[in-house]
C-alpha positions in Angstrom: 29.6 25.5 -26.8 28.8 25.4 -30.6 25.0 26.1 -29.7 26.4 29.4 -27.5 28.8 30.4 -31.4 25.6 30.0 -33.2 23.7 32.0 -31.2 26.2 35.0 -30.8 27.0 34.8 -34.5 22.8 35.1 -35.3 22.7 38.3 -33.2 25.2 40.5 -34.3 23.3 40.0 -37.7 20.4 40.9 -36.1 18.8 44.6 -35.9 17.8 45.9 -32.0 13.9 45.4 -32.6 14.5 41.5 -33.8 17.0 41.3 -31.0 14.8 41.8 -28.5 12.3 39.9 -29.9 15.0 36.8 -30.3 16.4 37.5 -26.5 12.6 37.0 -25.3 12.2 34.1 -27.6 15.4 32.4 -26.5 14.1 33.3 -22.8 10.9 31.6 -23.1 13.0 28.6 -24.6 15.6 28.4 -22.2 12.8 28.3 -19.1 10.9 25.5 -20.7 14.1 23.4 -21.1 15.1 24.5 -17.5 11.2 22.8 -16.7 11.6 19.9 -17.9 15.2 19.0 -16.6 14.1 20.1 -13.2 11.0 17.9 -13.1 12.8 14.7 -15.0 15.5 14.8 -12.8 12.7 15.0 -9.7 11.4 12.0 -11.5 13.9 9.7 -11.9 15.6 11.1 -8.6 16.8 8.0 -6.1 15.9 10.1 -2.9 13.8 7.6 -0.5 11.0 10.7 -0.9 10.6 10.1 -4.2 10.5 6.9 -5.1 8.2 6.2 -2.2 5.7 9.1 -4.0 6.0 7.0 -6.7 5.5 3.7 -5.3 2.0 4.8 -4.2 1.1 6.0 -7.0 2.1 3.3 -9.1 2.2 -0.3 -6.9 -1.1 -2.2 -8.0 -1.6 -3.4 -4.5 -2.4 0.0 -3.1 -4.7 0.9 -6.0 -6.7 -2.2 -5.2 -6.6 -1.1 -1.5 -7.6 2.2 -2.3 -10.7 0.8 -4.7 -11.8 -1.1 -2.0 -11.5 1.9 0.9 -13.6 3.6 -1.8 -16.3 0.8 -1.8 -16.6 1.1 2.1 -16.9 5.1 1.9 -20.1 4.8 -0.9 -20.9 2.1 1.5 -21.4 5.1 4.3 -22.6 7.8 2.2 -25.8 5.7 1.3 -26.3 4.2 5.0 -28.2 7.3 6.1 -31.0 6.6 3.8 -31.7 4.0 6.0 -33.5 5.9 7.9 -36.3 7.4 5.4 -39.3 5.8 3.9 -39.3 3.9 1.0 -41.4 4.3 -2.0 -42.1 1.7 -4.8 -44.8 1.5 -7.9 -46.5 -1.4 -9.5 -48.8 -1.6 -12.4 -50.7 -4.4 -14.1 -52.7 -5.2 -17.0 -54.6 -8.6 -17.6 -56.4 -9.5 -20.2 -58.7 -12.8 -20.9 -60.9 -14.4 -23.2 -63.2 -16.4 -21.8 -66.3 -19.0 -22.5 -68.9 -18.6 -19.7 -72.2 -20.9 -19.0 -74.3 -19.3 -15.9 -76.9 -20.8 -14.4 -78.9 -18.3 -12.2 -81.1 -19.3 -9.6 -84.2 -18.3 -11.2 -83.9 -20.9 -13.6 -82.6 -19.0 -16.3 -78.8 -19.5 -18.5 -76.8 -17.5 -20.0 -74.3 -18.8 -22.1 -71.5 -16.6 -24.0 -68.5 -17.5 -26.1 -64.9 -15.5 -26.4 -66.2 -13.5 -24.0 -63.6 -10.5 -23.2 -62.1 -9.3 -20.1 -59.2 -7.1 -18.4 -58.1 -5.5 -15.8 -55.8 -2.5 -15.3 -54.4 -2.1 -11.7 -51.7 0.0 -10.3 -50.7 1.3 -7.2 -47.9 3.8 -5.5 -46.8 2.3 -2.4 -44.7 3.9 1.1 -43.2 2.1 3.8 -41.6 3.7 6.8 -40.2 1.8 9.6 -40.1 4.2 12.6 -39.0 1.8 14.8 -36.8 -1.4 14.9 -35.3 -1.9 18.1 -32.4 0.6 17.3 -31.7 -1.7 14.6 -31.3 1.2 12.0 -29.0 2.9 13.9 -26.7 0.2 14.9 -26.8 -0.8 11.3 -25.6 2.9 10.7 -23.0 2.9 13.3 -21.2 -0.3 11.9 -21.4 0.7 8.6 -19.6 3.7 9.8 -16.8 1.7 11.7 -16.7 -0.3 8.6 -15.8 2.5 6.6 -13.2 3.1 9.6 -11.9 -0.3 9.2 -11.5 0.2 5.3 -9.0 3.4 6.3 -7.3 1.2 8.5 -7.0 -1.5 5.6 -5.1 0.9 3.3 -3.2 2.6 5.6 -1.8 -0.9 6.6 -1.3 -1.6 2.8 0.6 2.1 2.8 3.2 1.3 5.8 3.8 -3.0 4.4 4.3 -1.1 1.0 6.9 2.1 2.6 8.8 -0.5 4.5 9.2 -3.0 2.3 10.5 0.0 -0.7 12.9 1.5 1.7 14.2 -1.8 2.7 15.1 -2.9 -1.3 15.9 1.0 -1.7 19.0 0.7 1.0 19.2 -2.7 0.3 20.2 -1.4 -3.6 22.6 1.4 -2.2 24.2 -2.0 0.1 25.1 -3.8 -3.2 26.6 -0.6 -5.0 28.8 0.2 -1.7 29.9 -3.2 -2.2 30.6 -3.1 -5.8 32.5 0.2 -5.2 34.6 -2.0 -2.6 35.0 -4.8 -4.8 36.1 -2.0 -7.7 38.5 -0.9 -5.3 40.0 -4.5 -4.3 40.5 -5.1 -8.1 42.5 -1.7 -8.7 44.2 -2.9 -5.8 44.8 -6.0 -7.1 45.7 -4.6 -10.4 48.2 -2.3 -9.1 49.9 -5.6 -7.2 49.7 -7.5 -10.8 51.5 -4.4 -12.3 54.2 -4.4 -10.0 54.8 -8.0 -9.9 54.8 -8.3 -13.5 57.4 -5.5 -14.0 59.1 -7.0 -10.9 59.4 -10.2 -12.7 60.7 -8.9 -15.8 63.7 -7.3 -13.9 64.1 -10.2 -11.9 63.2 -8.4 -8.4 60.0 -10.7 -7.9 59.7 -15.0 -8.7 57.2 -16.3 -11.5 55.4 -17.7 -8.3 54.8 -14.5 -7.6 53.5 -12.8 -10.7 51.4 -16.0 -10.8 49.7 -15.1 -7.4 48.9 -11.7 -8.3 47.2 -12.9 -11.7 45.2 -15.5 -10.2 44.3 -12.6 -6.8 43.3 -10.7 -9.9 41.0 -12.9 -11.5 39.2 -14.1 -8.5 38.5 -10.2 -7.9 37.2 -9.6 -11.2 35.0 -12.9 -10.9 33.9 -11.6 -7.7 33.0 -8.0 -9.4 31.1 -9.9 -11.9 28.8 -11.6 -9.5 28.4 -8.6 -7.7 27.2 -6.9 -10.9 24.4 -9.5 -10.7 23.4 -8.6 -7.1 23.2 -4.7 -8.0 21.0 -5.8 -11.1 19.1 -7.5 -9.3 17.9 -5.2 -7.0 17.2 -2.8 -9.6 15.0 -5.8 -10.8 13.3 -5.9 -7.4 13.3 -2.6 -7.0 11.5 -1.2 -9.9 8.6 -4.8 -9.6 7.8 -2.6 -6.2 7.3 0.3 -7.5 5.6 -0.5 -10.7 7.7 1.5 -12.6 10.9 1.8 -14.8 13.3 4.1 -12.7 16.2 6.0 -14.5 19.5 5.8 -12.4 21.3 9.5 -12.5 25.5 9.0 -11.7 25.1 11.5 -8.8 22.6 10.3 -6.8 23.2 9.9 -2.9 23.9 6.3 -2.4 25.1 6.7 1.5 22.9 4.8 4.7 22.0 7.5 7.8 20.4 5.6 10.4 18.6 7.1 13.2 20.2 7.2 16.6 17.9 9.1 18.3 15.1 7.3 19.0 14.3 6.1 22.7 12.4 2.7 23.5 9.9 4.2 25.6 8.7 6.6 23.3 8.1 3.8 20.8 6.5 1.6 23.1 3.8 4.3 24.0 3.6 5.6 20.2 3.4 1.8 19.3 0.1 1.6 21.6 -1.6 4.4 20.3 -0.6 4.2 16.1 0.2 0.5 15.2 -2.2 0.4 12.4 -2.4 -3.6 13.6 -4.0 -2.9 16.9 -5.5 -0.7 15.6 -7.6 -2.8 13.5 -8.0 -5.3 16.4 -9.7 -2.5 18.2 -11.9 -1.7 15.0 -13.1 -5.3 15.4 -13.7 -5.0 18.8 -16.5 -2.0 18.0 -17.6 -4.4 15.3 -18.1 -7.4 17.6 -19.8 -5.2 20.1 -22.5 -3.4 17.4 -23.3 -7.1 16.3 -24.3 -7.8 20.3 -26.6 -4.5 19.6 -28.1 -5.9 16.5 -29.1 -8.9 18.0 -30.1 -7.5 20.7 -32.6 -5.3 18.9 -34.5 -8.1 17.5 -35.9 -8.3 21.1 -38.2 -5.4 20.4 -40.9 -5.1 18.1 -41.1 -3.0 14.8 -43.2 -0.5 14.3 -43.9 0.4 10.3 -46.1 3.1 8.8 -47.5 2.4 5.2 -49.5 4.1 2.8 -50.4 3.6 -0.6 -52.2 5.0 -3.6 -54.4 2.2 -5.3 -56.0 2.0 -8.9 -58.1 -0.4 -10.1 -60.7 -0.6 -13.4 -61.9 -3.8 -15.2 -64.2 -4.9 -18.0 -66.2 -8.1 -18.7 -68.3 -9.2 -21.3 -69.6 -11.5 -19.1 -71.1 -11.1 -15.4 -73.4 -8.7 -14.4 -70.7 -5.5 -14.3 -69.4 -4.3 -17.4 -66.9 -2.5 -16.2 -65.7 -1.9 -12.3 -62.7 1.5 -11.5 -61.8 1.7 -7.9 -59.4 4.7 -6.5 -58.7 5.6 -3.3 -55.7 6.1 -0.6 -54.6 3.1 2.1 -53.3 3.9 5.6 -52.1 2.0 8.5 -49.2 0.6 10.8 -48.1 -2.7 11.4 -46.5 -3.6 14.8 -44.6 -6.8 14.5 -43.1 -8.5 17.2 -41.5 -11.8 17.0 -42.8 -14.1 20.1 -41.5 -17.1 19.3 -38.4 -18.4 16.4 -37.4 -21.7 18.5 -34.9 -20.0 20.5 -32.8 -18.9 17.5 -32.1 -15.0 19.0 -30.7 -16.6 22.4 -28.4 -18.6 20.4 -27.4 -16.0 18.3 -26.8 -13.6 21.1 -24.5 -16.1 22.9 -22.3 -17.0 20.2 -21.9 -12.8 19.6 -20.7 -12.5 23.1 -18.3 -15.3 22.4 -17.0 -13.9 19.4 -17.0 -10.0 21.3 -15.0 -12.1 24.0 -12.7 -13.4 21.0 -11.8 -10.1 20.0 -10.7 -9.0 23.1 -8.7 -11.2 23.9 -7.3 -11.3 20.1 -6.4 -7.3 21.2 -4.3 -8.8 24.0 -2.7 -11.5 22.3 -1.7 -9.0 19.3 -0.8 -6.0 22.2 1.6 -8.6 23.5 3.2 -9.9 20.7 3.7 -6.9 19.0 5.4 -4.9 22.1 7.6 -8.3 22.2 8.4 -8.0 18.5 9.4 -4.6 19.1 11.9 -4.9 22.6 13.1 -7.7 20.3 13.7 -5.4 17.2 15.2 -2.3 19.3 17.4 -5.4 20.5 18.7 -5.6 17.4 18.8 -2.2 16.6 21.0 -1.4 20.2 23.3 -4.0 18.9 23.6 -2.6 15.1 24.5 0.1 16.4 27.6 -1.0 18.7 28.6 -3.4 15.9 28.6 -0.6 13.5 30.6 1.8 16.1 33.0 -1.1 16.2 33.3 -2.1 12.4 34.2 2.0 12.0 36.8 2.0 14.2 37.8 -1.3 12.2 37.6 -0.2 8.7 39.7 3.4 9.8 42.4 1.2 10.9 42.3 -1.7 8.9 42.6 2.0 5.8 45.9 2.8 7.3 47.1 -0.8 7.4 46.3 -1.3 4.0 48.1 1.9 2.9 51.7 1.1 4.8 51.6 -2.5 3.8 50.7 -1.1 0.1 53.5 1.1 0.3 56.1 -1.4 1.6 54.7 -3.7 -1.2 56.0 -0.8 -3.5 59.7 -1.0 -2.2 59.5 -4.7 -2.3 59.2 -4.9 1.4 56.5 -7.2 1.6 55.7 -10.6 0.2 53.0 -10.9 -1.9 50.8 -13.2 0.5 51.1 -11.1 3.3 49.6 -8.1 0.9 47.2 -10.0 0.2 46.1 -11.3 3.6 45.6 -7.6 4.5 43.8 -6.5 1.3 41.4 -9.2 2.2 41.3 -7.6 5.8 40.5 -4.5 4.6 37.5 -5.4 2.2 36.1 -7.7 5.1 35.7 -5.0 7.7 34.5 -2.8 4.5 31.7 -5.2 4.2 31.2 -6.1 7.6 31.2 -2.1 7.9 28.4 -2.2 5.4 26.3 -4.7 6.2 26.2 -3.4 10.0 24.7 -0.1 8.3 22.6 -1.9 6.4 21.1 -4.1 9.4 20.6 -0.8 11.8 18.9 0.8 9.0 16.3 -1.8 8.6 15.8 -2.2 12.2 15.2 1.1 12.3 12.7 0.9 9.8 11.1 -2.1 11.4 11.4 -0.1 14.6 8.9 2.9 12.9 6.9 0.6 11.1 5.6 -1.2 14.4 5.4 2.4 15.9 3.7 3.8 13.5 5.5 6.2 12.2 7.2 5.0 9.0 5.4 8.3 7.4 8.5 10.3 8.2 10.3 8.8 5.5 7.7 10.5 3.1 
């Protein structure tokens, strides 16, 4: 408001042309503070949406995931070169001194001493292997499914990470509901100390009484205290997930919506096609059977093409050249084919087809245990649900019971035990009426996490 004086007050002082000027000024001013509330309020916004943006951004586990997905995808992008030649240069110089005694066969000797000598060599070599038994190729294909598998990896890393913020996210909103009830029980319980103490001074109420009232009131406050700790606490937890340091705004939405539409059959079959878990079982399953291939393509010989590009020139003091230069170009193929390594392929080919039968029957094992983890999740989701259906109907009533008996309290129409036997009522079906929100929401989270489809939340 003073800001809004001090501006009026500059502008009547003001002539048109520098009022214009300051209303564009104070514009351009006004937008960027506009800017930067919106976005640090986006920031350090509670939404699930957010903080789960942030939590993959920030939580070291899915950088490292992401660092190795990115090893696997350089991995791929060099495997084609696989399939062209290869090239490689050597050079050489050697040098010698040297004393020589020859005896010739016509009699004669020649005899020399530090007698110099080198040679200079160097050659440019190519090696292309046009055939392997289809070795390249399966080589390139599981490097591929590799590269798959790494995918796989992170996206794994992605849905553990999403499930396990949103269950500490609603788990956080849990332990405010129930300091907001708790906050309510002790204004309850104040407003009973207040009463019985003025009560007590007029002689309506016993000391016995008053004394009740305090010592309801204290146990509340000590209760509220703890419960302080628990909210903390999953701040603590919380923000470790995240990696980061979130700001808590007063109006954030702190209520739990759980999902009542979903339908078991549809998770079953979207749990067949996306669970990132089978799906990695069935990566392995490719893997297993490209490593049959690779055996299998030491069967067959190799054919390689080779060329090279050879220099050669040496001196001597001593022999009967001087000096010797040779240059010229090399050509050829080698076949190889292995006849004979003591067996060592048929093992090797057997214990692959033991291990491909492995991973099939790991797929099977996993396909069963994780549909049974499910009908036994959407068990407990079915049942959240009633219990939470109940514990509304509970908490509505147990509301209006607490309001006549508060009421009656008022006139004196009710002893103080009995108040407090249903203010206890009503703050047990308030958490029971929590905590059943609580447990449906993280089935239900549990429930799209198996099925896949825990990206909605983002």
């Amino acid at each position: 408001m003073l800001l809004m004086i001090l501006i009026h007050q500059i502008m009547f002082k003001l002539s048109k042309t520098k009022l214009v000027k300051y209303y564009n000024c104070i514009g351009i001013i006004l937008v960027l503070l506009l800017t930067l509330n919106i976005s640090g309020y986006s920031q350090d916004s509670l939404s699930l949406k957010n903080i789960l943006k942030i939590g993959l951004e920030k939580n070291y586990s899915i950088l490292i995931a992401r660092n190795q997905e990115e090893i696997t995808q350089n991995n791929l992008s060099y495997a084609k070169y696989a399939f062209i030649p290869t090239a490689s240069a050597t050079g050489r110089n050697t040098n010698s001194i040297v004393d020589t005694r020859q005896v010739f066969a016509s009699g004669t000797t020649q005899e020399r001493e530090n007698a110099k000598s080198n040679a200079l060599t160097g050659a440019v070599n190519l090696d292309w292997t046009v055939f392997d038994g289809f070795g390249m190729f399966v080589g390139y294909n599981k490097v591929r499914e590799l590269s798959e598998l790494g995918k796989l990896n992170t996206r794994m890393n992605v849905e553990n990470l999403a499930a396990q913020i949103s269950s500490e996210y609603y788990n956080f909103i849990r332990q405010n509901q129930l300091l907001k009830a708790m906050s309510y029980g002790m204004k309850l319980s104040s407003e009973r100390l207040e009463i019985a103490s003025e009560k007590y001074k007029i002689g309506s109420f016993s000391r016995l009484e008053f004394l009740q009232a305090q010592v309801d009131y204290n146990a509340d406050s000590s209760q509220y205290i703890r419960q302080e700790e628990a909210v903390i606490a999953s701040r603590i937890q919380l923000g470790k997930i995240l990696a980061y340091k979130l700001n808590f705004p007063d109006n954030w939405d702190d209520s739990i919506i759980t999902d009542r539409n979903l339908i078991l059959d549809n998770l079953l079959r979207s749990t067949l096609d996306k669970n990132t878990s089978l799906l990695i079982a069935s990566q392995n399953q490719i893997l297993s059977q490209l490593d049959v291939k690779a055996i299998r393509s030491r069967y067959y010989p190799s054919i390689t093409l080779n060329s090279a590009y050879n220099y050669t020139n040496s001196e001597s003091q001593a022999g009967f050249a001087l000096s010797n230069r040779t240059t010229g170009i090399t050509y050829g193929a080698t076949v190889n084919f292995n006849i004979l390594n003591r067996l060592d392929n048929q093992r090797q080919m057997r214990n692959a087809k033991i291990i491909q039968k492995n991973s099939d029957l790991e797929y099977e094992n996993l396909k069963l245990e994780i549909t049974s983890e499910l009908n036994q999740v959407w068990n407990n989701y079915s049942n959240n649900l009633r219990v939470l259906s109940l514990e509304t109907q509970n908490l509505q009533s147990s509301q209006e019971n607490l309001d006549i008996a508060m009421a009656k309290y008022r006139l004196g129409g009710l002893a103080g035990i009995e108040m407090r036997e249903i203010q206890k009522n009503f703050l047990d079906a308030n958490n029971r009426y929590i905590t059943a929100q609580y447990l449906a929401k993280i089935a239900e989270i549990t429930l799209k996490q198996i099925s896949g489809n825990i990206e909605e939340y983002f």
